[in-house]
C-alpha positions as CSV (number, residue, x, y, z in Angstrom):
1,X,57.2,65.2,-18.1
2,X,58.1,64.3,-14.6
3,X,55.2,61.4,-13.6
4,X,54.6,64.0,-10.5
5,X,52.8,66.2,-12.5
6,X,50.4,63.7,-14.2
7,X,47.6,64.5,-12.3
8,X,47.5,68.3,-14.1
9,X,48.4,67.0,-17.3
10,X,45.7,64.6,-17.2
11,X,43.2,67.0,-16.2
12,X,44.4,69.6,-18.5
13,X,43.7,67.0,-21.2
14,X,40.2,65.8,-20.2
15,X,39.3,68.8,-20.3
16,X,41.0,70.6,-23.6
17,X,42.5,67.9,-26.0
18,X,40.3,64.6,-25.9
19,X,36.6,64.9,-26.7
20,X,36.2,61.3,-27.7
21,X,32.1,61.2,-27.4
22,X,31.8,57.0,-25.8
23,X,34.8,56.2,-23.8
24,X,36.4,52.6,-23.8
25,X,33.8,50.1,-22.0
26,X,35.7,49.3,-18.5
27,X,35.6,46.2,-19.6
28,X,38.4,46.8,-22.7
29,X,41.6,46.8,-20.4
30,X,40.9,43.7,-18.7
31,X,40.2,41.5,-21.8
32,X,43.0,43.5,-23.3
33,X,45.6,42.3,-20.8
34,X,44.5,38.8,-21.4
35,X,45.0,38.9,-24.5
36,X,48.4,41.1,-24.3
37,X,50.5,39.1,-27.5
38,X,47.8,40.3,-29.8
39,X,47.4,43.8,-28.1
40,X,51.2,44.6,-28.3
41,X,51.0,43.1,-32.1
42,X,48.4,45.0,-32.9
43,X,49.8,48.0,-31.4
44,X,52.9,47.7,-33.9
45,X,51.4,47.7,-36.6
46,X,49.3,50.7,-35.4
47,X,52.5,52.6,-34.9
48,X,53.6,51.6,-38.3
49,X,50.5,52.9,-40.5
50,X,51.2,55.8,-38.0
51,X,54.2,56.7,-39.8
52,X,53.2,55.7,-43.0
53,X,50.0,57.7,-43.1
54,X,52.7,60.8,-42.2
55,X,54.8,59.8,-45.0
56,X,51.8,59.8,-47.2
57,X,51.1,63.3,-46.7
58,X,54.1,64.6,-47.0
59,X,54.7,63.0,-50.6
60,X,51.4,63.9,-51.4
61,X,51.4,67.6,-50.3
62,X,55.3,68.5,-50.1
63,X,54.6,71.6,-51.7
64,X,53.6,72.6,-48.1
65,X,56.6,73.8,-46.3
66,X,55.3,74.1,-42.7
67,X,53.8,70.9,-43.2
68,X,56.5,68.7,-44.2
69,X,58.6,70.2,-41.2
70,X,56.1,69.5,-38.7
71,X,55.2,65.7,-40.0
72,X,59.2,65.0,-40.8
73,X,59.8,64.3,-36.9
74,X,56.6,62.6,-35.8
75,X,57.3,59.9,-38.6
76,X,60.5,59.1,-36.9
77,X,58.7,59.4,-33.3
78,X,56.1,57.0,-34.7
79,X,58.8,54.6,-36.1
80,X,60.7,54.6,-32.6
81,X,56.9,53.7,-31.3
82,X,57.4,50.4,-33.3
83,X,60.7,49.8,-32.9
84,X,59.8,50.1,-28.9
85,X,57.2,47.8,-29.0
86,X,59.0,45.3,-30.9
87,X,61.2,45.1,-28.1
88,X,58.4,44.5,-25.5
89,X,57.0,41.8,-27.6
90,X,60.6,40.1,-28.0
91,X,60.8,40.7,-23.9
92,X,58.5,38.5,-23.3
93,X,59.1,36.0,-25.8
94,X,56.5,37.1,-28.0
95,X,56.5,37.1,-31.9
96,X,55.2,39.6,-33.9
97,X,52.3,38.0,-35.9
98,X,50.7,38.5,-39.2
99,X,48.6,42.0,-39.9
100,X,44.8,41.4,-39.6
101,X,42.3,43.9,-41.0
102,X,41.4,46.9,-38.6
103,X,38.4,47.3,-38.8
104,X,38.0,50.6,-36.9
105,X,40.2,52.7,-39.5
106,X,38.3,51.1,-42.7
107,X,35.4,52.5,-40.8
108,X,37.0,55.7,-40.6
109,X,38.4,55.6,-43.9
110,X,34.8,55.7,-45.4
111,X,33.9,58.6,-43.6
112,X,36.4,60.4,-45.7
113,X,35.0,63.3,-48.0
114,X,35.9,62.7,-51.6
115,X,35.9,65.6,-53.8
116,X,36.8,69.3,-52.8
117,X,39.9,71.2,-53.0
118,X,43.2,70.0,-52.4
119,X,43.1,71.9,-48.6
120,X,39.6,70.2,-48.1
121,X,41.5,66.6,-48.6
122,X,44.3,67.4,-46.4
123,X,41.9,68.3,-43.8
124,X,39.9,65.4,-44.0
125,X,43.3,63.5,-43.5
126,X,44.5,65.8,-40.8
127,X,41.1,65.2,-38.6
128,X,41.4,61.3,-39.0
129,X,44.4,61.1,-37.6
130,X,43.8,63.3,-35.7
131,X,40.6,61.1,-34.1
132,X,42.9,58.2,-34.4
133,X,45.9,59.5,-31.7
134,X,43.4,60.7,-29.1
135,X,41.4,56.9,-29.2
136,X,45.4,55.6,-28.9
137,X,45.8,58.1,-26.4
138,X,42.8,57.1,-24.6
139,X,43.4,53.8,-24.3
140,X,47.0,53.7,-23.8
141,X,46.2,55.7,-20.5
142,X,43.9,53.1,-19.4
143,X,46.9,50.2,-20.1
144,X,49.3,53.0,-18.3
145,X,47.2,52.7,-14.9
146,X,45.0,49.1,-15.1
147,X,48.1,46.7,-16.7
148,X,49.9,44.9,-13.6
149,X,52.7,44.8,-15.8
150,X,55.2,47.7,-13.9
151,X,57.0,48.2,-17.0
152,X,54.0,48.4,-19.6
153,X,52.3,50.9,-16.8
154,X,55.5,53.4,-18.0
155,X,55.4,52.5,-21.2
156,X,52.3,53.3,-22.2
157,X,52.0,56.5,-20.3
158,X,55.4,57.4,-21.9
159,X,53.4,56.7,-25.4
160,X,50.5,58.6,-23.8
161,X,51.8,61.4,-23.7
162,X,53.6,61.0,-27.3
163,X,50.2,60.5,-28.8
164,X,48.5,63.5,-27.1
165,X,51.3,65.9,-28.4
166,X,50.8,64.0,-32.0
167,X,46.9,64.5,-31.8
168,X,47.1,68.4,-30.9
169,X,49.7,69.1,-33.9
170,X,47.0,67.3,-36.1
171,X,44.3,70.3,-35.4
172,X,46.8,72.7,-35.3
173,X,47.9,71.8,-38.9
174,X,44.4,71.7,-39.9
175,X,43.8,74.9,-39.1
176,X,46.7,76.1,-40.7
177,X,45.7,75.3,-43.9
178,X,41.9,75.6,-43.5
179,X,39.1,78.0,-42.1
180,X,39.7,76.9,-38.4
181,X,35.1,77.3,-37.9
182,X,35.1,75.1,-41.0
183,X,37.9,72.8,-38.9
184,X,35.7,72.7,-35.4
185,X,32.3,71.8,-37.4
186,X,33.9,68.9,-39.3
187,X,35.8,67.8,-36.4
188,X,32.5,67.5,-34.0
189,X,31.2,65.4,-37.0
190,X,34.3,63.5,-36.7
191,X,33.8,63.2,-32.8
192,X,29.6,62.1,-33.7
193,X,30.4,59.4,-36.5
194,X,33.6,57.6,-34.0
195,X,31.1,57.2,-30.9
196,X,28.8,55.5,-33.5
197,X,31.6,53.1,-34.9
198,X,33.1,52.6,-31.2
199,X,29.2,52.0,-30.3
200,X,28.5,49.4,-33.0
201,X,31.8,47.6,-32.7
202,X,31.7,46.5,-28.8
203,X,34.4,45.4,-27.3
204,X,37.3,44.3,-28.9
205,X,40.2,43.2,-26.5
206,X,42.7,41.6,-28.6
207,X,42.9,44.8,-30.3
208,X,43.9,48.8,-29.9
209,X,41.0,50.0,-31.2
């Protein structure tokens, strides 16, 4: 997408694709950028679970032709995600430190229905990471116009974009597979119980979410 037409693009997502319920605090982006080794090391290993989670469904519901097709590229775009911001960390003489616990997706984890049939797992699968891409996508559009880093401005709109595409073929999928009413109503609980864990955690700038 030509950086001309961001303006539309932006608009056209405020207004269709993210529903997050609590934006970011304000304040997120400027503590992040203090703290930019441990955002962009957090960030990798987001990109990583990223491809694993995709990975995961696929083995785990390969039976599902239209499924496996769609998630098959978006692993390898989510591996080229870390692979990028490996480089941006070894840039700027970075090093890629250990994983720590994220506490966000534990949170989200638990909000996970158990029981039900095999579509009403997938679903509940689909819509987390679903949830999870539009938060990334949120805040990598904050880093993409507060950073005063030139270079991390394009790359994180670049990745912006990337996540936004990744967050729609998410519902899309869902739907697919399940009763698209029963898809909206679970997905506005989703929306309800990530303001609440965005609300209750605060502001956390040495992380992504």
């Amino acid at each position: 997408m030509n950086l001309n037409t961001s303006s539309s693009w932006e608009e056209n997502t405020r207004q269709k694709m993210l529903h997050l319920k609590l934006p970011t605090d304000p304040r997120w982006v400027g503590i992040a950028e203090m703290n930019l080794e441990e955002i962009l090391v957090d960030h990798a290993y987001c990109e990583q679970k990223a491809a694993s989670s995709c990975i995961s469904l696929i083995v785990r519901f390969n039976e599902l032709e239209e499924l496996v097709d769609t998630l098959t590229p978006i692993v390898a775009e989510e591996w080229g995600h870390f692979e990028r911001v490996m480089e941006q960390l070894k840039k700027r003489g970075m090093k890629f430190g250990l994983q720590r616990k994220d506490e966000y997706v534990v949170q989200l984890q638990g909000f996970l229905r158990k029981g039900g049939s095999r579509m009403d797992q997938l679903t509940e699968h689909l819509l987390m990471n679903a949830l999870i891409e539009a938060r990334s996508c949120e805040r990598f559009k904050l880093l993409s116009k507060h950073v005063s880093d030139a270079e991390l401005q394009k790359f994180y709109y670049e990745l912006m974009i990337s996540e936004a595409g990744h967050y729609v073929t998410f519902i899309e999928l869902a739907k697919i597979y399940q009763d698209p009413v029963k898809v909206n109503l679970r997905w506005k609980e989703w929306l309800d119980f990530e303001a609440q864990v965005m609300q209750e955690m605060g502001v956390r700038g040495d992380r992504m979410h």
